[in-house]
C-alpha positions in Angstrom: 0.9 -12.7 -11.2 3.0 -10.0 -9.4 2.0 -6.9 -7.4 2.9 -4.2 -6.2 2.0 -3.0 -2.7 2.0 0.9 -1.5 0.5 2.7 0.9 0.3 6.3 2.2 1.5 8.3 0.0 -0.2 11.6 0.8 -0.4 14.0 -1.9 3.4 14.4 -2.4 3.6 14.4 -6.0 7.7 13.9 -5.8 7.6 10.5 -4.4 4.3 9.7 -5.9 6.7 9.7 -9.4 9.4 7.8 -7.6 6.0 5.2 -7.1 5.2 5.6 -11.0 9.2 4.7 -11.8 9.1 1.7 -9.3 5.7 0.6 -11.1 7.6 1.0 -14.8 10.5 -0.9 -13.5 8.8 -3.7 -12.0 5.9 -4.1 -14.6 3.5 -5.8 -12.0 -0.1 -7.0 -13.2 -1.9 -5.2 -10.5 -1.4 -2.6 -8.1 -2.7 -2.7 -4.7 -2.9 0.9 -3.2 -3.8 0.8 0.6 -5.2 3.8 1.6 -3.9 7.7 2.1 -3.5 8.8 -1.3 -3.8 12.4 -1.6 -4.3 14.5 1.8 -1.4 14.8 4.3 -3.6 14.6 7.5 -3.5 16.6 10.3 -0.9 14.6 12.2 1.8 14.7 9.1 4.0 17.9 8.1 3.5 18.6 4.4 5.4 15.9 2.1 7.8 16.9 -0.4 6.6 18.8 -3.5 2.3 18.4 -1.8 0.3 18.6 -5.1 -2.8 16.3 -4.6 -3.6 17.7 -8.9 -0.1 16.0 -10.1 -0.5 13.4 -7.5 -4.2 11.8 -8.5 -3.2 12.9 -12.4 -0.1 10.2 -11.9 -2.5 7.3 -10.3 -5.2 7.7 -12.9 -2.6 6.8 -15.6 -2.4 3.4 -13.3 -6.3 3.0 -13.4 -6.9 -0.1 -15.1 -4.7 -2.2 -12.8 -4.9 -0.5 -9.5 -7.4 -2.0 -6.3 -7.6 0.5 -3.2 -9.3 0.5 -0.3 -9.9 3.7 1.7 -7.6 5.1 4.1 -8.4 7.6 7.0 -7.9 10.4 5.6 -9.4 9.3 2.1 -12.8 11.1 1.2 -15.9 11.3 -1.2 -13.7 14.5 -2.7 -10.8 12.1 -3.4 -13.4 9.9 -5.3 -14.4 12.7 -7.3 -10.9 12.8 -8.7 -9.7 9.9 -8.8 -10.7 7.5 -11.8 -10.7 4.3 -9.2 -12.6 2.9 -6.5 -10.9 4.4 -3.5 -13.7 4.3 -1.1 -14.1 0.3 0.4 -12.6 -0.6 3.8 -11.2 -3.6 2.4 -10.3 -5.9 -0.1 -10.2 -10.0 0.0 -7.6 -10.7 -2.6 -5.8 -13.9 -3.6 -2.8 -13.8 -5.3 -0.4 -16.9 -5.6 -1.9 -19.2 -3.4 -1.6 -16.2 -0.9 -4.9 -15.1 0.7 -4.9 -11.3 1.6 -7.1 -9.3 3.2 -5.9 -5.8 2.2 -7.0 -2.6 4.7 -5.9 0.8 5.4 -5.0 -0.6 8.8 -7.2 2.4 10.9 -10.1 0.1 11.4 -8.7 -3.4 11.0 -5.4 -4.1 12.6 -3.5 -6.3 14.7 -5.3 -5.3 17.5 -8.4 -5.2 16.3 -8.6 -8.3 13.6 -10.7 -9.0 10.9 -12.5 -11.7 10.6 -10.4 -14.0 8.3 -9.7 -17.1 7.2 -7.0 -19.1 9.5 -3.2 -18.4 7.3 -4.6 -15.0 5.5 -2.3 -12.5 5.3 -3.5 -9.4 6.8 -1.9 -6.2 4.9 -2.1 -3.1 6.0 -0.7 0.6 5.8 -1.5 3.6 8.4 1.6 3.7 10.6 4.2 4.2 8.6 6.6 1.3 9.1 7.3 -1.8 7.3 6.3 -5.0 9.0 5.8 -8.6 9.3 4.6 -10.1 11.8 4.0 -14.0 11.8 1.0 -15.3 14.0 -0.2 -18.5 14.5 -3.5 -17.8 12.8 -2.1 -15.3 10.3 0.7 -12.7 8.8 0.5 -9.1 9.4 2.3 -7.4 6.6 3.0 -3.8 6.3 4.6 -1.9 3.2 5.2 1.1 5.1 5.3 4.8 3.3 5.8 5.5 0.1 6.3 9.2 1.4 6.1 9.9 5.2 8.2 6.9 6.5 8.5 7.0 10.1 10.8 4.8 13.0 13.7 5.3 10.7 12.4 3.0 7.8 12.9 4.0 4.5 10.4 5.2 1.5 9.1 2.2 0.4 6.6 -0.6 -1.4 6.0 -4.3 -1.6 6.1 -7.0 -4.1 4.0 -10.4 -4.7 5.2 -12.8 -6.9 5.5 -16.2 -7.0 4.8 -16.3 -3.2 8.0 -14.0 -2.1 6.9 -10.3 -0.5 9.9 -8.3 -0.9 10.0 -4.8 0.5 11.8 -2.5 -1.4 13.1 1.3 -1.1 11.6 3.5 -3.9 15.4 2.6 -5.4 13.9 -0.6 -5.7 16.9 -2.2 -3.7 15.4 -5.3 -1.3 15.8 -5.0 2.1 13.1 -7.8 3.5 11.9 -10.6 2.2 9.2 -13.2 3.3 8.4 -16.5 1.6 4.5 -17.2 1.8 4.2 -20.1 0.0 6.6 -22.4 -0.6 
């Protein structure tokens, strides 16, 4: 089975169709979607080409294999649009022998944990940047921005398959990989 992981992508309509190229190139079986979908928040500038209509019209084409949880500035209005469950904190997913627990990252977060099982990878969006963090108890994996990347990381997603995460510009060029199970 192979995913693909994005978060925040925040209305921007321009990258959101980078997403949908990324998600025709790489053909994965389901899409995990963490959070920040459509509204830019009051801490971001406008992204590139804002247009929450084009924006949910592009994920609802994806609705049959997309799981998201909620982000903070993910609402009842962005359920009323959207043709997907958007509005659950979190997910418990397992996916290649990988256990996730899949957040927006606003409630749950490295420093304030979930409770999880011992090895679960915890993957979350929210800041921004791409990460991955290895604990003794668990991973903390973080896709990054699919439109408001920030620290200098690039516009980007994640991949699942066969136990190797791969973070990828919207290009779909690699620049990190991590192998979960081996």
């Amino acid at each position: 089975m192979k995913l693909l992981i994005a978060s925040d992508i925040h209305g921007s309509a321009h990258y959101c169709a980078q997403l949908m190229a990324a998600v025709e190139r790489e053909k994965p079986d389901k899409i995990l979607l963490l959070g920040d979908l459509l509204y830019h928040g009051p801490r971001n500038a406008l992204p590139e080409e804002y247009d929450c209509p084009r924006t949910y019209a592009m994920l609802n084409s994806l609705k049959d294999r997309v799981a998201a949880v909620r982000g903070n500035c993910d609402c009842e209005v962005d359920q009323m649009v959207l043709e997907f469950p958007v509005l659950a904190d979190y997910a418990l997913v397992e996916a290649d022998g990988v256990s996730l627990y899949v957040t927006h990252g606003h409630l749950w977060n490295e420093e304030h944990l979930p409770p999880m099982a011992k090895g679960t990878v915890l993957l979350h969006g929210h800041t921004h940047v791409p990460v991955c963090n290895v604990h003794e108890d668990y991973i903390y994996m973080n896709p990054g921005s699919v439109s408001i990347p920030k620290e200098g990381s690039r516009h980007s997603y994640m991949t699942l398959e066969n136990g190797l995460f791969q973070w990828k510009d919207l290009s779909g060029e690699v620049y990190r990989e991590y192998r979960a199970v081996r």
